[in-house]
C-alpha positions in Angstrom: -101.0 -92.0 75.1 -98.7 -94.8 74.9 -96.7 -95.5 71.8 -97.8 -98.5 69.6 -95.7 -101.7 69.7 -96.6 -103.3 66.7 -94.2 -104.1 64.0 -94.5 -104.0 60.2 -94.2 -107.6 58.1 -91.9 -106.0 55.4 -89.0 -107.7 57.3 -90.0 -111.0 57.7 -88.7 -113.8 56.2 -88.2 -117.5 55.3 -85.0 -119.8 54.8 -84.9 -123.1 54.1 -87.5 -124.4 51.7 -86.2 -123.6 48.6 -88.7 -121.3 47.3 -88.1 -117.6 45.8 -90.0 -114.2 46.4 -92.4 -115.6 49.4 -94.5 -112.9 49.9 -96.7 -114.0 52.9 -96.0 -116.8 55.6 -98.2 -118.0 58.4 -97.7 -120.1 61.1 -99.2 -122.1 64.4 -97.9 -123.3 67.7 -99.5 -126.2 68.8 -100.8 -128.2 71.9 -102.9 -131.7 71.2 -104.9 -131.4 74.3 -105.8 -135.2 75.9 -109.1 -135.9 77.1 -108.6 -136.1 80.9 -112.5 -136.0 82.3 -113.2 -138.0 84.5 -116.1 -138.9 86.8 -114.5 -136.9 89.7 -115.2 -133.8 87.6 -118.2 -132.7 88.3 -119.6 -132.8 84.8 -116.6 -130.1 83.5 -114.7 -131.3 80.5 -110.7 -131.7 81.5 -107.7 -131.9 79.4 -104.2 -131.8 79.7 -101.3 -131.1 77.2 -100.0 -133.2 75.0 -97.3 -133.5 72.3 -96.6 -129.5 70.6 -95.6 -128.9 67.2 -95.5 -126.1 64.7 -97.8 -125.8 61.7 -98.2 -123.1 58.7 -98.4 -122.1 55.3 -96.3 -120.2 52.9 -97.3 -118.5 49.4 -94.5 -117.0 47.0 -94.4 -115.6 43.9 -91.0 -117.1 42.7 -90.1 -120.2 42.5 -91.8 -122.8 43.6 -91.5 -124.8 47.0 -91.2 -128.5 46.7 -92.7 -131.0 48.7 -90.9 -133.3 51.4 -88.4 -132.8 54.0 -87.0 -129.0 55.0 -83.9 -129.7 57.1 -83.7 -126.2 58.0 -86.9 -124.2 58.1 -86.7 -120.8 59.6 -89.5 -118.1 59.9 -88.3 -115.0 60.8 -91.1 -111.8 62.1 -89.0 -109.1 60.3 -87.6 -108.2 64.4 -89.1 -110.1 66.9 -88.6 -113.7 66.9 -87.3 -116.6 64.7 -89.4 -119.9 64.5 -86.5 -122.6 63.3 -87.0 -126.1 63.3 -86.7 -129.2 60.6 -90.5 -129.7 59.2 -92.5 -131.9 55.7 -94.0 -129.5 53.2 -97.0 -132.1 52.5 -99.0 -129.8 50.2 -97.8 -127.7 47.5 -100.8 -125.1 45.4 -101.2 -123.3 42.4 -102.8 -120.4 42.2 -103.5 -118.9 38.9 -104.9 -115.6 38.1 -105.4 -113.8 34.1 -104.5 -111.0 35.6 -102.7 -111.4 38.1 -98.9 -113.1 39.1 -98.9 -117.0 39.5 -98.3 -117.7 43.2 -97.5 -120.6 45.2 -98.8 -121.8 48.5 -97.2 -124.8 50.8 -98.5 -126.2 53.9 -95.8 -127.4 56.2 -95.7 -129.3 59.7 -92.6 -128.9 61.9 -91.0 -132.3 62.7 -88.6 -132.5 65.7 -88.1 -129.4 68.1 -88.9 -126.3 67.4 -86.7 -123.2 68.7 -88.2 -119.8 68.8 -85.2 -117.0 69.0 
């Protein structure tokens, strides 16, 4: 039996948005894909790729992230890769709870390239 490869989340981490205590952080590389069917296809829909970017969300339990330009945003797995790039935080949440912590959430989208290390 082989040994499992995953890795735990306790590592992770974020930089650059000026938020505290971020507790969770989620994130999507992605592909628009262009409509590209044509006649010649033989009824099968046909794409190809477009312009890439990175989306996500962050919540924290610190202080909270503001909205607008993140020169430096980095996402970091806890020890396999680093997602950097510059992105817009265009939606900041509240989440309250009577008995629970207040948290934060933050929707970005990554602006520029984006470097995974």
């Amino acid at each position: 039996m082989a040994a499992t490869v995953a890795i735990s989340g306790k590592s992770g981490s974020v930089t650059g948005t000026g938020a505290s205590n971020i507790t969770k952080w989620s994130a999507d590389l992605t592909y628009e894909l262009l409509k590209a069917t044509s006649f010649d296809s033989g009824g099968w829909k046909e794409n190809v790729l477009g312009v890439r970017g990175l989306t996500g969300s962050l919540t924290c339990i610190g202080t909270k992230p503001t909205s607008g330009a993140v020169a430096g945003l980095a996402l970091n797995t806890g020890g396999t890769a680093t997602l950097s790039c510059a992105a817009n935080i265009g939606k900041v949440g509240y989440n309250v709870d009577v008995e629970g912590l207040v948290e934060y959430t933050a929707d970005f989208e990554s602006t520029g390239v984006v470097t995974i290390a």
